[in-house]
N, C-alpha and C positions, 0 to 999 in steps of 0.2 A: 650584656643586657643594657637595655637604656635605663638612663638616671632620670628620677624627678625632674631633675632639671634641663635634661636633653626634652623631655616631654611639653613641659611647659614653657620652652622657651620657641620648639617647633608650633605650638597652637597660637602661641600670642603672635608669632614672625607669622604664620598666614592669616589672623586677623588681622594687623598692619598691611597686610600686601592687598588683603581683600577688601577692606575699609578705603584703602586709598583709590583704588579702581570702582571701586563702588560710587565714592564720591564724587567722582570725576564721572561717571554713569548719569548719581542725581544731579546733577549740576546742568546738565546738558537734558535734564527731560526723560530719559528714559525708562522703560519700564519695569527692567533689570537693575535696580537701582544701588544704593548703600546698603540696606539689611542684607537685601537679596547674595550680593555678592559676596560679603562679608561670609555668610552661613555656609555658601558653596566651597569657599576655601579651607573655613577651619573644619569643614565635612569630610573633602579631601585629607586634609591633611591628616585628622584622625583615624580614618581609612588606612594611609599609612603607616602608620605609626602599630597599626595592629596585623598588618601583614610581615613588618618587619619584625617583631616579638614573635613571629608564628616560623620566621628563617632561622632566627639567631636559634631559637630554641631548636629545632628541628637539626641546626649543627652542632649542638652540642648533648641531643639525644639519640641515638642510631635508631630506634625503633620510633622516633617521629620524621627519619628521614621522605618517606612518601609520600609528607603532607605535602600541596603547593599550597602556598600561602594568600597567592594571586588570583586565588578561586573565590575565597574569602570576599574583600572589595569589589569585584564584577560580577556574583552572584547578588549579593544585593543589592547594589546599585540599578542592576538590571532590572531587579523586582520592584523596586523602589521608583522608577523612573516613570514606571506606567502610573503606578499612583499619584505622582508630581504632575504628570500632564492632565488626569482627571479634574483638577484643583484650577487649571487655568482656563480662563474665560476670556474670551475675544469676543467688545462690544464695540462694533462700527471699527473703528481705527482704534481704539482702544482695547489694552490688553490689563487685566487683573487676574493675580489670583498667584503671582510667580512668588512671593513671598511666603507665601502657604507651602508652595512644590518647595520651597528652599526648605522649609522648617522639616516635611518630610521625609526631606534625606536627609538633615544632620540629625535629625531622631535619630534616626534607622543606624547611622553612624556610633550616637553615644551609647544607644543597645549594644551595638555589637564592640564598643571600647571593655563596657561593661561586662558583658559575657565570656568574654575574653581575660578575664580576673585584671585589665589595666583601670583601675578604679581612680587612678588622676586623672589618665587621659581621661573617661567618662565624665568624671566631676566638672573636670578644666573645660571639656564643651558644653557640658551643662550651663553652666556660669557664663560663658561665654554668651552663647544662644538667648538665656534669659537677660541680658544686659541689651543685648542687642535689640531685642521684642519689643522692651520695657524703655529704660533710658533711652536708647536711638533712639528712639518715636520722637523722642521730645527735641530731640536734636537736627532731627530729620526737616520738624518743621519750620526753623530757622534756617537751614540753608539756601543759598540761591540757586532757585532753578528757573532753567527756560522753559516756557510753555512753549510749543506747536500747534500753529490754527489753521485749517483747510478752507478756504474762502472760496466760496463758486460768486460769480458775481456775474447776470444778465444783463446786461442792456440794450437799446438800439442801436442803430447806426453810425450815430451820435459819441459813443461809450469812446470815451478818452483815455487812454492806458498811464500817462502822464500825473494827471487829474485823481487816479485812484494810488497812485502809487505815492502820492502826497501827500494821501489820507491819512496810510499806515504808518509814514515816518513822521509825520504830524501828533501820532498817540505809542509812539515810540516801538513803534512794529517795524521788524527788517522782513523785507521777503527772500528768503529764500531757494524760491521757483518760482515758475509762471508758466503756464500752458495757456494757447488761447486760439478760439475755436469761432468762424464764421459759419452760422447756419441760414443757408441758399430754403426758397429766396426770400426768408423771412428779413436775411440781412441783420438777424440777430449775432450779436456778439459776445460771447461768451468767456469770461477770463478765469481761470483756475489760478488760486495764491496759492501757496504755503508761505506762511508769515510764523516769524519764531519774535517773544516780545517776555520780560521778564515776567512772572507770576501775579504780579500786584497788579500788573495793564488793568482797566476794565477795559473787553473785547465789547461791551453793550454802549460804549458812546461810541466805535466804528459802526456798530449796527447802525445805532441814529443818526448820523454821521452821511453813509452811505445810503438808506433809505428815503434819504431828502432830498438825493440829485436827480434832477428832471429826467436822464436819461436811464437810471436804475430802473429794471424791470423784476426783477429778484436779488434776494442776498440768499446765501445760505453758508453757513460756517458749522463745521463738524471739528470736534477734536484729534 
């Protein structure tokens, strides 16, 4: 059987594993970030942890030989999964709501730790999960992250690709991409950014910025 300390030492080794991917997640912008990742791991992990109490036992009792244990974890999760995607919201280029789908499943995980009479493992995600919710937050908001900005930019004929791109490393924006499009026979020119610039950038002195030059015909920036 697994010892207290096989237990607790398999939840904290995948919130390290998952904290550190996580971090490395928010740092870069994404939307899967540190909570998120973190909660997916020790979700997993507690998942096995009670498929494997469900082997051991099951070899050392003959009349629990016919259990699989492996039903366990992928019945739930399976059930579980469709409730995680209800929770997530896609606004424009923006995705919210995977932190919620995380919380979802490592519920459904400390229930079934729980149910399953392993009351540390349950506790130990409990604790986990609430630490993570609660303190992360606050930690979350100190770290560095990159933002990503989708810049459509019209101009005329005129539109200088040089000139704009001066702009954003001027307010400490890298670009990323560029797409750029001549429309016949208006002779409009159209440039598509993706600019990646620390959190603190204001993106509203590029607005004003680029709204001043004779040749802008529109801006528009989406996240």
């Amino acid at each position: 059987m697994l010892t207290t300390y096989d237990i607790i030492l398999k939840l904290f080794l995948g919130t390290l594993l998952g904290g550190i991917i996580g971090f490395e997640r928010q740092t870069h912008g994404r939307p899967a970030g540190f909570r998120t990742q973190l909660l997916v791991c020790v979700s997993c992990v507690l998942l096995m942890i009670i498929s494997e109490g469900y082997y051991r036992q099951g070899a050392l009792s003959p009349e629990l030989m016919r259990i699989d244990p492996t039903r366990i974890a992928a019945g739930a999760m399976t059930g579980v999964g469709f409730l995680g995607a209800g929770v997530i919201l896609k606004t424009g280029a923006s995705i919210q709501g995977l932190t919620t789908a995380a919380c979802v499943w490592i519920v459904s995980a400390i229930g079934l730790a729980i149910g399953a009479g392993q009351y540390v493992a349950g506790i130990a995600g409990f604790i986990i999960t609430f630490v993570s919710l609660w303190l992360l937050r606050i930690l979350e908001t100190r770290m560095p992250m990159t933002v990503y900005k989708f810049v459509t930019l019209v101009t005329d004929n005129t539109g200088d690709e040089k000139t704009v791109r001066r702009i954003f490393e001027e307010h400490a924006f890298e670009i990323t991409k560029m797409d750029y499009v001549i429309a016949f026979p208006e002779k409009e020119r159209i440039f598509m950014f993706t600019i990646a610039g620390k959190h603190s950038t204001q993106i509203g002195q590029i607005i004003e910025t680029l709204s001043g030059m004779s040749f802008v015909t529109r801006v528009e920036i989406r996240s």
